[in-house]
DSSP file (Angstrom, degrees, kcal/mol; ACC not computed):
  #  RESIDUE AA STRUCTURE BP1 BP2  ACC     N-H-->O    O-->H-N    N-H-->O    O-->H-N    TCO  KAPPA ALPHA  PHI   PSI    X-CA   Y-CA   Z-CA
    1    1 A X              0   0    0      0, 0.0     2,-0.5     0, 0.0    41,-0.0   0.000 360.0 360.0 360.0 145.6   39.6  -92.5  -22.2
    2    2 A X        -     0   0    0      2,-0.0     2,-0.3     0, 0.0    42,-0.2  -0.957 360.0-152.8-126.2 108.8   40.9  -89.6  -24.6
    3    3 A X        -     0   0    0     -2,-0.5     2,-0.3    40,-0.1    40,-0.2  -0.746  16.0-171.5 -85.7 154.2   42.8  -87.1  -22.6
    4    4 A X        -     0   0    0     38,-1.7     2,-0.4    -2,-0.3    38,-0.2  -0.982  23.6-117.1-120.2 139.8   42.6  -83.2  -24.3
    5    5 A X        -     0   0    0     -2,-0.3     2,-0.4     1,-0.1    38,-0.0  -0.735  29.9-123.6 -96.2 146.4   44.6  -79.9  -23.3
    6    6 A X        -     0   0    0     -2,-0.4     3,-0.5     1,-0.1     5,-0.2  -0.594   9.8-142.8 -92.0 116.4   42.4  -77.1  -22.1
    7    7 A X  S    S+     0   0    0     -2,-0.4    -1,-0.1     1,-0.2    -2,-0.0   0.379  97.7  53.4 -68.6  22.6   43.0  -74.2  -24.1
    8    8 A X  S    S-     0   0    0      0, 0.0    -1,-0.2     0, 0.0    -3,-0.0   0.664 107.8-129.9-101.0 -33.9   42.7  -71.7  -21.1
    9    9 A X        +     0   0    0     -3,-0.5    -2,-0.1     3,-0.0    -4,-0.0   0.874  68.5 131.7  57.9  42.2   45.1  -73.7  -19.6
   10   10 A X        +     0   0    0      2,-0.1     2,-0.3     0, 0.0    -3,-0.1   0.115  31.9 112.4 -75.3  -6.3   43.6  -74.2  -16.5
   11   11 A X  S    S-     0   0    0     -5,-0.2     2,-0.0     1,-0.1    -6,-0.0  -0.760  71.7-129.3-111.7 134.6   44.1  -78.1  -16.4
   12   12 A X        -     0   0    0     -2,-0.3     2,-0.3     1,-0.1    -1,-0.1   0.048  34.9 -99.4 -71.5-172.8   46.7  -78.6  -13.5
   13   13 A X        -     0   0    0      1,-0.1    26,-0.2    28,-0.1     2,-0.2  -0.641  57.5 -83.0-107.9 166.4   50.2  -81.4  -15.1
   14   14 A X  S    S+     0   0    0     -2,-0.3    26,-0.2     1,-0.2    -1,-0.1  -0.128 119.0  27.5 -72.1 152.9   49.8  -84.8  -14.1
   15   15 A X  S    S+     0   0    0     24,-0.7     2,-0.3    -2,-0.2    -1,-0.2   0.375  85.5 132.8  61.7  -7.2   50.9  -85.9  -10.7
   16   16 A X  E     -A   39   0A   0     23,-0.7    23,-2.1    22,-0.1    -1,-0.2  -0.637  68.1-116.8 -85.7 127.1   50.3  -82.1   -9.5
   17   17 A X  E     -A   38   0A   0     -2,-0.3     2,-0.3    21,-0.2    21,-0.2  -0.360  41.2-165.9 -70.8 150.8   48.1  -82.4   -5.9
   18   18 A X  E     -A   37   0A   0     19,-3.0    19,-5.4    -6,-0.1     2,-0.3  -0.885  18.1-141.4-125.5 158.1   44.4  -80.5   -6.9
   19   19 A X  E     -A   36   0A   0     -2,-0.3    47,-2.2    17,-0.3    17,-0.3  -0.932  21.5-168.3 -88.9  94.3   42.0  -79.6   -4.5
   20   20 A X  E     -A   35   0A   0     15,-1.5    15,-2.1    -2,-0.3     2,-0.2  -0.139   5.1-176.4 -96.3 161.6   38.5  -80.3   -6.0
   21   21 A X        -     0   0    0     13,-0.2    43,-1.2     2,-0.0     2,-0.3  -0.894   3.4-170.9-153.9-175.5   35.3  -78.9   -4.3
   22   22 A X        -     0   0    0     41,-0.2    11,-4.2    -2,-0.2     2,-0.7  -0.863  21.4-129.2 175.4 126.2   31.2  -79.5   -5.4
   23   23 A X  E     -D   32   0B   0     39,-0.3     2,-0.5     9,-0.3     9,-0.3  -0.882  25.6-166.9 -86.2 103.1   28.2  -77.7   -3.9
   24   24 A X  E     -D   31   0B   0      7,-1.7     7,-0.6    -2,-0.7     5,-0.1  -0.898  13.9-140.6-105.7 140.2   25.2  -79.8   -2.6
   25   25 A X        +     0   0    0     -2,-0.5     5,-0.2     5,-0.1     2,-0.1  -0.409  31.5 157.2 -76.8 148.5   21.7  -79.0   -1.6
   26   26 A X        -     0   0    0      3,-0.4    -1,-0.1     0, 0.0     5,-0.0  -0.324  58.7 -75.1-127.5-140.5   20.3  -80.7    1.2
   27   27 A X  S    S+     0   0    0      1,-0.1    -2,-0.1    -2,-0.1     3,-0.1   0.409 127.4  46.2-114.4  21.5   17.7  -79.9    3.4
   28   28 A X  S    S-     0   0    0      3,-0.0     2,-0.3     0, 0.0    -1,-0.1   0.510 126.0 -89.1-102.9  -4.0   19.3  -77.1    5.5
   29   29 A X  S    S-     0   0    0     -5,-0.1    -3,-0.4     2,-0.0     2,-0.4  -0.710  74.7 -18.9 149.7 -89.4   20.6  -75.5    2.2
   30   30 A X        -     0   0    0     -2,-0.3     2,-0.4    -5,-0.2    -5,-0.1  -0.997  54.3-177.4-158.5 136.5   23.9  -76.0    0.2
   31   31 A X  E     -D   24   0B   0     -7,-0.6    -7,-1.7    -2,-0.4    -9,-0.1  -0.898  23.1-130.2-135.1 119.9   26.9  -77.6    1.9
   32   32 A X  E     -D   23   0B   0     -2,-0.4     2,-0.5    -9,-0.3    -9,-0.3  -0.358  11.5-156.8 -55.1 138.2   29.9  -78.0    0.1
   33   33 A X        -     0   0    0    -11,-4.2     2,-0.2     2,-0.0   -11,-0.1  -0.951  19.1-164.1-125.5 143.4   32.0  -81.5   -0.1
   34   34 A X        -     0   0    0     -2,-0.5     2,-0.3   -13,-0.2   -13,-0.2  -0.681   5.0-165.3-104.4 155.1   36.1  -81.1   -0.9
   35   35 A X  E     -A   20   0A   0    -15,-2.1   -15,-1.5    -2,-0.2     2,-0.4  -0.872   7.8-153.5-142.9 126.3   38.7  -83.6   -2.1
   36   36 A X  E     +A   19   0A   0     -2,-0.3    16,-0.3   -17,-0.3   -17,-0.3  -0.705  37.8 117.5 -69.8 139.5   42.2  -83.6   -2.2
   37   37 A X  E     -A   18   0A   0    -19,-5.4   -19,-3.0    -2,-0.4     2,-0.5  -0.928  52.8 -67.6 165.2 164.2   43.9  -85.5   -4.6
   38   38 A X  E     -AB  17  50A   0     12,-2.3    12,-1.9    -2,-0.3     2,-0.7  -0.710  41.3-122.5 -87.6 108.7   46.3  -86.0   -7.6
   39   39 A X  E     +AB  16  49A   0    -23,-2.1   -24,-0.7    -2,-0.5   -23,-0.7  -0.413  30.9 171.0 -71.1 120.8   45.6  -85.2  -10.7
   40   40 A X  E     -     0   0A   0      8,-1.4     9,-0.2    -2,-0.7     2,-0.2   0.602  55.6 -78.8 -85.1 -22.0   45.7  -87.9  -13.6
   41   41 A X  E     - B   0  48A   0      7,-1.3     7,-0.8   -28,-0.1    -1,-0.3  -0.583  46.8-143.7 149.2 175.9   44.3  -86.4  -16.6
   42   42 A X  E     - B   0  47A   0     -2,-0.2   -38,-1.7     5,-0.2     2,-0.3  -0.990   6.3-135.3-160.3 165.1   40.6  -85.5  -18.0
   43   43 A X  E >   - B   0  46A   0      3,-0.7     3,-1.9    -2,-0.3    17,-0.1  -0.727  52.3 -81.0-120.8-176.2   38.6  -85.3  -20.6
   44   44 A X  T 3  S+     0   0    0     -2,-0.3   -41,-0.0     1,-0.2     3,-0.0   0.710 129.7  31.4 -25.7 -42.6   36.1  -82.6  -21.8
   45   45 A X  T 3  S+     0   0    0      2,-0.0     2,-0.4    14,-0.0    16,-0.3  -0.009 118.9  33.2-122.2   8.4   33.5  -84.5  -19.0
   46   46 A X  E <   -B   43   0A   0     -3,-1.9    -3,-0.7    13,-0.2    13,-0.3  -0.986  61.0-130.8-173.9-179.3   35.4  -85.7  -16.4
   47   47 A X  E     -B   42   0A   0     11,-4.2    11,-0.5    -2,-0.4     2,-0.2  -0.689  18.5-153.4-118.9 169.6   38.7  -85.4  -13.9
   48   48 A X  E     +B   41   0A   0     -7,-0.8    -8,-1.4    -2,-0.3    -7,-1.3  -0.813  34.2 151.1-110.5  89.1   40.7  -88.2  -13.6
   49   49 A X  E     -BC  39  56A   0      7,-1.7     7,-2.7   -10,-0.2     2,-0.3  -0.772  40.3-114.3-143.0 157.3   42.4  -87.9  -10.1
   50   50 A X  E     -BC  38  55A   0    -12,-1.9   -12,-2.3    -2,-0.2     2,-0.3  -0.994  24.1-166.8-125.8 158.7   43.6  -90.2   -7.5
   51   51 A X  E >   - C   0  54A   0      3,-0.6     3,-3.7    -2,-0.3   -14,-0.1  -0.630  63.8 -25.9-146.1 133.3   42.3  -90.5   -4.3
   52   52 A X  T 3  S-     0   0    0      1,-0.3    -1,-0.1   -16,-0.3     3,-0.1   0.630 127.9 -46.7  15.4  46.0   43.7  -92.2   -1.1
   53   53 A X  T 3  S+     0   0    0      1,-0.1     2,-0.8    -3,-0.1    -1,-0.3   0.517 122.0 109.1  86.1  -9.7   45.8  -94.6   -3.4
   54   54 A X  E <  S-C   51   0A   0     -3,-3.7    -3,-0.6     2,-0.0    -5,-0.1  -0.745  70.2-121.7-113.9 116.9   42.5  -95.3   -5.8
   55   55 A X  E     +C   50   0A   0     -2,-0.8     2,-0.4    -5,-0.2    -5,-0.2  -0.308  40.2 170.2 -48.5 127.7   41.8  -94.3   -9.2
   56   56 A X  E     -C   49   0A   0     -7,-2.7    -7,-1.7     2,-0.0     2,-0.6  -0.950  21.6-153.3-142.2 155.7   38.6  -92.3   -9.4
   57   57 A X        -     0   0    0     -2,-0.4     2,-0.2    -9,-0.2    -9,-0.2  -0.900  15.5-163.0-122.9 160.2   37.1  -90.3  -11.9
   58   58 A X        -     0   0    0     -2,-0.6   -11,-4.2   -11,-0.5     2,-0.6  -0.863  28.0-103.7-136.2 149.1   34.7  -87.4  -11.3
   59   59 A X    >>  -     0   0    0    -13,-0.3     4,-2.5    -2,-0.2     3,-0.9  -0.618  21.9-158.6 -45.9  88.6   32.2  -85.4  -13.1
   60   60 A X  T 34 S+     0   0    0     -2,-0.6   -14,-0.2   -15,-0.3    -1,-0.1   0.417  91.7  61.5 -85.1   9.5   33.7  -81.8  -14.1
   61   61 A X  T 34 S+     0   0    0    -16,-0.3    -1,-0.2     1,-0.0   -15,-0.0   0.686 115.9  34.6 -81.6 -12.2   30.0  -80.3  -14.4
   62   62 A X  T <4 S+     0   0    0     -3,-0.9   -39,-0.3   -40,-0.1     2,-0.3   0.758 122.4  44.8-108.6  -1.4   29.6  -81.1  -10.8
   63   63 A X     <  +     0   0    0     -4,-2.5     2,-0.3   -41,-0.1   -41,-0.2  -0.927  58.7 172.6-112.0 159.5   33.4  -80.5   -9.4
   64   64 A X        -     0   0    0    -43,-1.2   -45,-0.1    -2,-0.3    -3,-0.0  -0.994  39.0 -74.6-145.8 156.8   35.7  -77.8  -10.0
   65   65 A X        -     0   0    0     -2,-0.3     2,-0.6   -45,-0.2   -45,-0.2  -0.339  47.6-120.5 -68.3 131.8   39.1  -76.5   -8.7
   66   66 A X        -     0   0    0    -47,-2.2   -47,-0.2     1,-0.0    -1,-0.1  -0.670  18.6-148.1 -72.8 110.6   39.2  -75.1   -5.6
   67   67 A X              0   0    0     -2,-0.6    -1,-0.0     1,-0.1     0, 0.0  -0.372 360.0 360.0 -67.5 137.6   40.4  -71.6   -5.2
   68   68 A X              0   0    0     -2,-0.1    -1,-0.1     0, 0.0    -2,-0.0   0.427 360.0 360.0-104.0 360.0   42.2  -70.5   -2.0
């Protein structure tokens, strides 16, 4: 995997906890699902985060950082 720095500078440092969040329809509407979790690096198409001790990588068109 080929990590890249985000020129916006939006991409949290390594080891810095993220809050992630992703909108999905169902059949009463749109429900949101959240994650907490560390961030490990990304690339143009995906997060790299870890998760309850497990590496997992996620889809950054369908998650994004969670705003408070």
């Amino acid at each position: 995997m080929t990590t890249f720095e985000s020129p916006t500078g939006n991409v949290p440092k390594p080891g810095q906890d993220v809050h992630l969040v992703r909108w999905i329809r169902s059949a009463d509407g749109w429900t949101s699902e959240t994650l907490l979790c560390t961030y490990r690096g990304c690339t143009r198409d995906q997060w790299l985060v870890d998760s309850h001790g497990e590496q997992v990588v996620l889809a950054r068109d369908e998650w994004s950082e969670f705003a408070f």
